[in-house]
C-alpha positions, 0 to 999 in steps of 0.5 A, a space after each residue: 501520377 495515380 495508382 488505382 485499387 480495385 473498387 466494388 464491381 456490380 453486375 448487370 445482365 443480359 441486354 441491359 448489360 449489352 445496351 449500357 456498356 457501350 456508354 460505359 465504354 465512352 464514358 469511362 474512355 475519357 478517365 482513361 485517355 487523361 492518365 494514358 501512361 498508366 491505363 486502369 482496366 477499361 471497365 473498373 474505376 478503382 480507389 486511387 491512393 493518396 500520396 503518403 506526407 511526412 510532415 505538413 506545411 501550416 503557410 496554408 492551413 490557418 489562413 482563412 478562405 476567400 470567395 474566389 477561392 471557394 468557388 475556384 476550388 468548386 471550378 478546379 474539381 475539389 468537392 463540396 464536402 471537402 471545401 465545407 472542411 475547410 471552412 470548418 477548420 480555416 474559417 472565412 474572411 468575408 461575410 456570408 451574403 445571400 448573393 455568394 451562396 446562390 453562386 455556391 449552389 449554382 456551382 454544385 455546393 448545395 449541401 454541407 458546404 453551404 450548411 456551413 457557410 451560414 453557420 461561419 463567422 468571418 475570421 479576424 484575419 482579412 486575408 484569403 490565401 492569394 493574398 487579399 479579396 478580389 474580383 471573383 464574378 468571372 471565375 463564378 460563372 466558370 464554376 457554375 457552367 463548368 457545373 451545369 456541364 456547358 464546357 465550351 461556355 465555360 472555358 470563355 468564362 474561365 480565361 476571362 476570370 484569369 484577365 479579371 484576377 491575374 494574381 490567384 491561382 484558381 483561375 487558373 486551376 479551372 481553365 487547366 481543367 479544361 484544357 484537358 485533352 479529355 474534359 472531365 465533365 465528358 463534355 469535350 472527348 469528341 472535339 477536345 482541341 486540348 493544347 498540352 504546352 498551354 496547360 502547362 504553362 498556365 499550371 506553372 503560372 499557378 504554382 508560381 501564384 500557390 506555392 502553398 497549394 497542393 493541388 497546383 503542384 499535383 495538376 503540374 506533375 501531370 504534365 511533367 516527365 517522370 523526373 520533375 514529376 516526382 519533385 512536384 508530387 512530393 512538393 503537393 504531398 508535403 503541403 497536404 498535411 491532412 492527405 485530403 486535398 489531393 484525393 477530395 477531387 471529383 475524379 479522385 473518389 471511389 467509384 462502383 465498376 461496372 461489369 457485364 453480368 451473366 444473363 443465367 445468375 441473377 443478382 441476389 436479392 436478400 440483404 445480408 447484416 454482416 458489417 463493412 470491413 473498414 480500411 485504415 485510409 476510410 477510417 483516418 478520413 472518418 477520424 478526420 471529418 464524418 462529413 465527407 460525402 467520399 467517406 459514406 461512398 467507401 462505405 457504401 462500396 464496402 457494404 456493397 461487397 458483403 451484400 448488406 443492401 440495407 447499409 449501402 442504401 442508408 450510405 448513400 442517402 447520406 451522400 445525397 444529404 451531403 453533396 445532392 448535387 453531385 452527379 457522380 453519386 448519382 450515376 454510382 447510384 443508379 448502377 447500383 439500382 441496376 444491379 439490384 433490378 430496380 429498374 423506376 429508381 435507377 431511372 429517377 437517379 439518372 434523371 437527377 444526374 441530368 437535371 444537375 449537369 443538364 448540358 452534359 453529355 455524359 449523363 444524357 447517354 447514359 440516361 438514354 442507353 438504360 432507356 433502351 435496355 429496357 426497351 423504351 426506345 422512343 424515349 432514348 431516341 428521344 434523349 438522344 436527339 435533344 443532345 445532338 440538337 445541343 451539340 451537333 457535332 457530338 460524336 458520342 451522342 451521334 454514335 448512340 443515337 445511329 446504333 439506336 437507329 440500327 437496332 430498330 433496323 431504321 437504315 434510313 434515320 441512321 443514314 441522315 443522322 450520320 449525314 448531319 454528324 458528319 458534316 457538323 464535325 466536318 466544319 469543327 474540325 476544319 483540317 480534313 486530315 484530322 476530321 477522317 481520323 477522328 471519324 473514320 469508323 463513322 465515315 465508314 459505316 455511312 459508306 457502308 449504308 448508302 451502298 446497302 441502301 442502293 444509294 451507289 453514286 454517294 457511297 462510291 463518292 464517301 469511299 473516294 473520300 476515304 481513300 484520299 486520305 487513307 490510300 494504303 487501305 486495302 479494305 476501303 479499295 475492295 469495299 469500293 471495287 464492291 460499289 462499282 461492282 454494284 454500278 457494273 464498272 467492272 474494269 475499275 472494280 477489277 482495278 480496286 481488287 487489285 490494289 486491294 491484292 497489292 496491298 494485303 496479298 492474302 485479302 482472298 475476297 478481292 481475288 474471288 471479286 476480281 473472279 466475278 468481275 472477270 464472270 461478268 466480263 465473260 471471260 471464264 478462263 481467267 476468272 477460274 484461274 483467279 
């Protein structure tokens, strides 16, 4: 299990801040739902620290790396300039074809990784880590759309590419990554139908399959009570000598915070000369490779604390030159611009981001969300409608795309929006049970808008709907006593009033409704005795 540090926390204000960190909130929720036995606060991604080694093992170092496995650590989440390392220090064992690295690129290797592909030479020893060369079609079409942000097309791909290659680890890895009951690439943390035993039958598979790997080790420790845990992790520890593998994964990285500003304290806008306190871990990473794109984003978190502007600009612009298809250096990026009011290059870096991932829903929201704050909003109902077109039953672009609607006081779109929304996750999740669970906050509020819409018989239909699987709701029985108060049935209003009494005492509106009732009824006694 991870710990996390405080990282570098940028401030934004005033109704950008209000608008973007809705989406701050959805998109940070999935980290926070992975490592749920220990939660990070909520709006703080922080430097996650890396497991101390006492010694290393070399069963994996010197071996040279093999098609399938470059393109299945870019689909297990290894990032680009760390695998780029790899090559440097193990070399290859096949030759470089132009074929191969158009599958890098579409998988997110654009960069130094492909930089130093073209400059490898095939080492004399054949043979990659699983073994020996095998199928990898498969498991580069997982990588690419695990990249591109299509995750459901993705994990089809992926557990072929486990029939296509049974005796390596990496497909493994990629569809584990997957099954994840929140998806990484926040494609999935609506709908995940994530299966916890699956995953870690499949992670023992791989470590059976890379004993010598330490991100098989460490993927299974996260599925493990806290006592096999610690045994996995010390096993991942000892076989990642460099104390690099662990830590070079997309989620693993330091992260800019995003924090909601004070609308009367504006950023600064002048950039200090004071250098960048470099920790120990940057400067050994620094020691170890210069060309870690991680290394220039601790820095840039670093210049970014001491308001040297400059220098974090320049760090990221290294970044970019060494992974510019990493989407996550883009959206640190953009709130960054934001923070410094750069409102034209904060918008340009979100649309990199969807250009790269542009099946994720991740970066349409955030896009379409920061739209809005700046008060475009056609264009962000307009991003908002492309995603649901793609993922109909997508809560989160579904809920951005209603408070989008509510602001423009559009009662009507919202009430049609979350009609489609819920009728499309309706069919997704078949159990009905579970579909009111997971919507019930949305299931709710369209209630809530057919009776503020005078569409009465419908929303006395949603509400009996709520009610058959939330009986025990002393709300939902007041609010649907409101709607048959609203249809002058006031013996059934006065019926729900009192369930609502019966099951929250103190609920005072229900009294004061059942004294209406009891008004309209004519019988004045008992509606001032209530």
């Amino acid at each position: 299990m991870f710990f996390g540090c405080i990282g570098t926390i940028v401030s934004l204000h005033s109704a950008q801040a209000r608008f973007l960190m809705m989406g701050m909130r959805k998109k940070l929720s999935a980290i926070a739902q992975i490592f749920s036995a220990r939660k990070p606060p909520i709006l703080v991604l922080g430097w996650f620290l890396l497991f101390a080694s006492a010694c290393a093992s070399a069963s994996a170092q010197n071996i040279p790396l093999g098609q399938a496995e470059i393109l299945g650590r870019l689909a297990a989440g290894n990032t680009p300039s760390y695998i780029a390392h790899l090559v440097k220090t193990r070399g290859v064992s096949f030759p470089i074809s132009e074929d191969f690295l158009d599958r890098v690129k579409l998988a997110g290797g654009e960069g130094i990784l492909v930089e130093r592909l073209l400059s490898a030479e095939e080492s004399g020893q054949p043979q990659s880590l699983s073994g020996m060369e095998v199928s990898f079609e498969r498991l580069a079409r997982c990588a690419e759309l695990i990249h591109a942000g299509a995750t459901d097309l993705a994990e089809k791909e992926c557990r072929i590419s486990i029939q296509e290659n049974p005796k390596s680890p990496w497909p493994l890895l990629a569809t584990t990554r997957l099954l994840q009951h929140y998806d990484l690439t926040g494609n999935r943390f609506e709908t995940s139908q994530g299966n916890p035993e699956e995953r870690r039958e499949l992670l023992q598979r791989a470590v059976t399959l890379g004993p010598n790997l330490a991100m098989t080790h460490q993927a299974l420790a996260t599925e493990m009570d806290s006592g096999e845990a610690a045994t996995e992790l010390e096993n991942a520890s000892r076989l990642d000598g460099e104390r690099l593998e662990i830590s070079e994964t997309t989620l693993q990285v330091p992260r800019i915070a995003y924090v909601g500003g004070d609308e009367e304290t504006p950023g600064s806008t002048a950039s200090s000369e004071q250098p960048a306190r470099m920790d120990p871990e940057t400067a050994r990473h620094i020691e170890i490779d210069p060309d870690l794109a991680s290394n220039h984003r601790r820095l840039a978190s670093r210049y970014l604390q001491t308001g040297n502007f400059e220098m974090v600009e320049s760090e990221f612009a290294e970044a970019i030159r060494l992974e510019p298809d990493n989407p996550l250096i883009r959206s640190d990026l953009a709130v960054y611009y934001l923070s410094r009011h750069n409102r034209e290059e904060a918008l340009a870096e979100l649309r990199e981001g969807v250009r790269i991932v542009p099946f994720g829903i991740v970066q349409h929201i955030f896009l379409a969300e920061t739209l809005a704050s700046f008060g475009r909003t056609l264009e962000a109902i307009n991003e908002l409608r492309r995603l649901t077109a793609m993922y109909p039953a997508a809560i989160a672009a579904s809920e951005s795309l209603v408070e989008l609607y509510l602001e423009e006081k559009d009662s009507k779109a919202a009430i049609e929006e979350l009609r489609r929304s819920l009728k499309a996750s309706s069919v997704a999740y078949g159990d009905q049970g579970k579909f009111v669970e997971a919507r019930f906050r949305d299931l709710n509020l369209f209630a809530h808008l057919l009776r503020e819409s005078r569409e009465l018989d419908s929303a006395a239909e949603q509400y009996l709907f709520l009610l058959r699987y939330t009986p025990e709701s002393a709300v939902l029985h007041n609010d649907y006593g409101n709607v048959l108060l609203d249809q002058r049935k006031l013996d059934q209003a006065i019926g729900q009033y009192n369930e609502a009494v019966r099951l929250d005492p103190g609920m005072s509106s229900a009294v004061t409704n059942i004294g209406i009732c009891l008004t309209m009824k004519k019988n004045p006694s008992r509606a001032i005795a209530e």
